[in-house]
C-alpha positions in Angstrom: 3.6 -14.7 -12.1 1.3 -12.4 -10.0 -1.7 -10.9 -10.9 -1.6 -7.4 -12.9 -3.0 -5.1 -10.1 -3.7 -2.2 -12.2 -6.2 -4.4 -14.3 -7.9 -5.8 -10.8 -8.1 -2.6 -9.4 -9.7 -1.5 -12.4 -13.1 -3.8 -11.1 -15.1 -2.0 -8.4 -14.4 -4.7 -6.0 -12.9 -3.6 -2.8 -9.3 -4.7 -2.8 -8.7 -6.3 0.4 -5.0 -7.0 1.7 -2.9 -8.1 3.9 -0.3 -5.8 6.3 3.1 -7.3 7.8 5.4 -6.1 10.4 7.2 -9.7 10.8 10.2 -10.7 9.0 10.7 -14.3 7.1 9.8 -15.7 4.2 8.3 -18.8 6.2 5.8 -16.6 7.5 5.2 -14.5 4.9 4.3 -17.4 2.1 2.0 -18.8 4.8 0.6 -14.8 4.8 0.2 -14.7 1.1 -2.1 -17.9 1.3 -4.4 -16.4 3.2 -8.0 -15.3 1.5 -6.8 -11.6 0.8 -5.4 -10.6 -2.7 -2.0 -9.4 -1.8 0.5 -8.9 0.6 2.3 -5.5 1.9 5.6 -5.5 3.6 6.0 -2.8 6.0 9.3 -1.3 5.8 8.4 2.1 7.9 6.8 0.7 11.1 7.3 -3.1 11.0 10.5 -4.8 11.1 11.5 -6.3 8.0 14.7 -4.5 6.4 15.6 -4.9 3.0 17.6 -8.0 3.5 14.5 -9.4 4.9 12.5 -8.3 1.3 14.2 -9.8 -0.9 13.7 -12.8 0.8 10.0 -12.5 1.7 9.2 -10.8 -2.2 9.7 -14.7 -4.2 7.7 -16.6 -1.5 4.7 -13.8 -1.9 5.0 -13.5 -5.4 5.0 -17.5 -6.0 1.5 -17.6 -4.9 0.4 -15.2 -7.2 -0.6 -12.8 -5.5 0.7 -9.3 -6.1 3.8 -7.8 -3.6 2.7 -4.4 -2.0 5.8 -2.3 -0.2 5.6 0.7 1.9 8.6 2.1 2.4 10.3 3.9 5.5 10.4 7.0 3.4 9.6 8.8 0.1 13.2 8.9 -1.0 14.1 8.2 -4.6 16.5 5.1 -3.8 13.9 3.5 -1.6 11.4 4.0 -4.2 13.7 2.0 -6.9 14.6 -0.6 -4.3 11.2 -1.8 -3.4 10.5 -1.7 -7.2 13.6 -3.7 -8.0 12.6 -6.3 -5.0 9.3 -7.3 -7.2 6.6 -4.8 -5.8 3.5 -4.4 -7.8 2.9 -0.9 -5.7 4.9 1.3 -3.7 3.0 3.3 -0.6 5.2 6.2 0.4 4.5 7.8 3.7 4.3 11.7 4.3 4.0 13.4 1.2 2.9 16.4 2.0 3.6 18.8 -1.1 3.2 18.4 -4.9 6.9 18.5 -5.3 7.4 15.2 -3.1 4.6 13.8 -4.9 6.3 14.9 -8.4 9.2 13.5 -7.1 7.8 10.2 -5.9 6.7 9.8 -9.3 9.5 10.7 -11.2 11.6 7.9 -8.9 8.9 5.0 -9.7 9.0 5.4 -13.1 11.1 4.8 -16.5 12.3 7.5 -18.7 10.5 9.1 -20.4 7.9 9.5 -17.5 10.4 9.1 -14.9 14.2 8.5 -13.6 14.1 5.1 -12.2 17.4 3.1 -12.8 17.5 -0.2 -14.9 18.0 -3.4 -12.7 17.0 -5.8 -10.0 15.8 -8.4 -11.9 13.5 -9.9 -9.1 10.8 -7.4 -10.7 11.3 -9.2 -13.9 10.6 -12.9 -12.6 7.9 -11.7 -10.2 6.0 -10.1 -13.5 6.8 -13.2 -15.3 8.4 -11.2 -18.2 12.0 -11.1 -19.9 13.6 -8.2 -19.6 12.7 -6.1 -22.6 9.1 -6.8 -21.9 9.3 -6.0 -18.3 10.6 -2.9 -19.1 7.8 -2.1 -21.5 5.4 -2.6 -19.3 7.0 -2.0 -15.9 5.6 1.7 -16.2 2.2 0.8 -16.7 2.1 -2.3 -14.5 3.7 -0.8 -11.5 1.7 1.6 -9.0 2.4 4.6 -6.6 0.1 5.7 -4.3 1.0 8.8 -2.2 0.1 8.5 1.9 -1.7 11.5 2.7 -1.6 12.0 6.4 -0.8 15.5 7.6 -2.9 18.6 7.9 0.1 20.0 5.5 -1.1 17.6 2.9 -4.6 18.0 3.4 -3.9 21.8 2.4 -2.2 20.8 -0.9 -4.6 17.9 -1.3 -5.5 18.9 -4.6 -2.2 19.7 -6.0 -0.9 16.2 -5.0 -3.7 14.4 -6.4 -3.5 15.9 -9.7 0.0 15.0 -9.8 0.8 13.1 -13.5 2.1 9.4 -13.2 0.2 8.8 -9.2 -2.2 6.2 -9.1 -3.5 6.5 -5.7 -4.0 8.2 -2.4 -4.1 6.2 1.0 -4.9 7.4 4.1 -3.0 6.8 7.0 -5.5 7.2 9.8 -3.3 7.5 12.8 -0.8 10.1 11.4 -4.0 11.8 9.8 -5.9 12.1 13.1 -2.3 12.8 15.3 -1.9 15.2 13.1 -5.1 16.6 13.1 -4.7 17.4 17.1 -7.1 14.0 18.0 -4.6 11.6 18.8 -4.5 8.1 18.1 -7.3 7.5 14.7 -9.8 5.0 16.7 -12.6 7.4 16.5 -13.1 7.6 12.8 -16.3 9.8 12.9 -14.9 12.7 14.5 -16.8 15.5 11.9 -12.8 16.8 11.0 -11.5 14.0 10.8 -14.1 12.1 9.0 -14.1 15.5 6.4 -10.8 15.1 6.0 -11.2 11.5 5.1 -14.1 12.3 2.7 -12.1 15.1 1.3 -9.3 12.4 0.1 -11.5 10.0 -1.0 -13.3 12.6 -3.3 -9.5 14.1 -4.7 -9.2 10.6 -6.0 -11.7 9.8 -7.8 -11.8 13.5 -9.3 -8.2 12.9 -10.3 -8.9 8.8 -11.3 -6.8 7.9 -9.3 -7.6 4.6 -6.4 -8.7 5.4 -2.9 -6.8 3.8 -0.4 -6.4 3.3 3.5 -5.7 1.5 6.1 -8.6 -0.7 7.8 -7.2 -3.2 10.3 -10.5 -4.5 11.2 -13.9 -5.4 9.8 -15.4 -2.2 11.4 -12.8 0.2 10.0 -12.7 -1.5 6.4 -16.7 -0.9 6.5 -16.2 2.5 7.3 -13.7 3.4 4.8 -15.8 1.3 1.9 -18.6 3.5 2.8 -16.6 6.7 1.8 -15.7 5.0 -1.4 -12.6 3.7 -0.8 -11.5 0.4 -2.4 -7.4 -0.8 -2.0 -7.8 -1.6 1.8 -5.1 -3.2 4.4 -7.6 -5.3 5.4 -6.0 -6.5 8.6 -2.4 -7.2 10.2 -0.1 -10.8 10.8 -0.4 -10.0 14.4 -3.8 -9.2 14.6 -4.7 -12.0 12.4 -2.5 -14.0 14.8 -4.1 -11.9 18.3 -7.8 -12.9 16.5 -7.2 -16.6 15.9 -5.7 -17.0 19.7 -8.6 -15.7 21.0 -11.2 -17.3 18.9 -9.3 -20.9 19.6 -9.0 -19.8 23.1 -12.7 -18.7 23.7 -13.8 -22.2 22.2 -11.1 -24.1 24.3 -13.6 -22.6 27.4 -16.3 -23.8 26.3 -14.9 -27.6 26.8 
């Protein structure tokens, strides 16, 4: 049974995780035992399908540690499948308008709040609940957070952040600084793009909902704690594997 991530992310602890782009279960139980406090599949940019979830999802989950998905889309049957697979949270990419965030919503959750279909009972054996439970809870216990990372969301950022039912915003740097006509998001303190970045931050908490980005490194994760943020992809499986190469490599010199 994993951890209830609404109640952790209730503390004011940065919430540190883990971001793959590999498929296997092998690797990703090995992932989930890592010292971060939860996983997240990559379904948009890395290269696990959903065949490749459903596999991965138990051997996360069995750690106890909570299942994070982004999807490849903010489509309503991607939504329920990542949901049905055991996911604690959903990140959808590119919502740029209230109505996708409305409808984001209204796919993650139950009726009344919502239109999610009843099934896939790997969300009831990750939560460690029998089905009429899980379904009590499931609207509760299950989070959204909308990716804000186009100047098209920026201009609605307000209207998507008061959206009903959405418990977070998380920044996509790279899209957000593409987007924003500086290319690739290395330089974080550009004065737009670090407004921008502010701005978001700021919609959430107004709205209570939980700030959220991705890091990838020590030095970004400072940066984004520093603007408040607190649900962070802390850093990658191949940069975690790139890191440890050259750290047993650079000590392998000094021989």
């Amino acid at each position: 049974m994993s951890i209830d991530l609404r109640a952790r992310l209730e503390k004011p602890e940065p919430f540190y995780f883990t971001w793959m782009t590999l498929p296997g279960a092998i690797v990703a139980g090995q992932v989930a035992r890592l010292p971060y406090e939860a996983v997240c599949i990559d379904m948009q940019h890395g290269l696990s399908g959903f065949t490749d979830v459903a596999a991965m999802s138990p051997a996360i989950t069995a750690s106890g540690k909570p299942l994070l998905l982004r999807i490849l889309w903010n489509d309503p049957g991607l939504v329920g499948q990542a949901l049905d697979a055991g996911a604690s949270a959903v990140i959808a990419p590119m919502v740029n308008t209230p109505a996708e965030a409305q409808a984001l919503v209204k796919a993650a959750k139950y009726a009344p709040n919502g239109m999610r279909s009843w099934g896939g009972y790997a969300a009831v054996q990750a939560a460690g609940l029998v089905p009429a439970d899980y379904l009590k809870e499931a609207n509760r216990r299950t989070m959204i957070f909308a990716m804000i990372e186009t100047e098209e969301a920026l201009g609605n950022l307000d209207q998507i952040a008061a959206t009903p039912g959405l418990d977070g915003l998380f920044v996509g740097p790279n899209d957000l600084s593409i987007s924003l006509g500086f290319g690739l998001g290395k330089d974080l303190k550009i004065p737009k793009l670090e407004a921008a970045i502010k701005s978001i931050a700021a919609a959430a908490t107004k709205n209570k909902l939980v700030p959220g980005a991705f890091g990838g490194s020590p030095e970004a994760c400072a940066y984004f704690v520093g603007h408040g943020f607190k649900f962070i992809a802390a850093a990658t499986d191949v940069g975690l594997m790139t890191a440890g190469a050259k750290a047993m490599q650079d000590q392998l010199a000094k021989i």
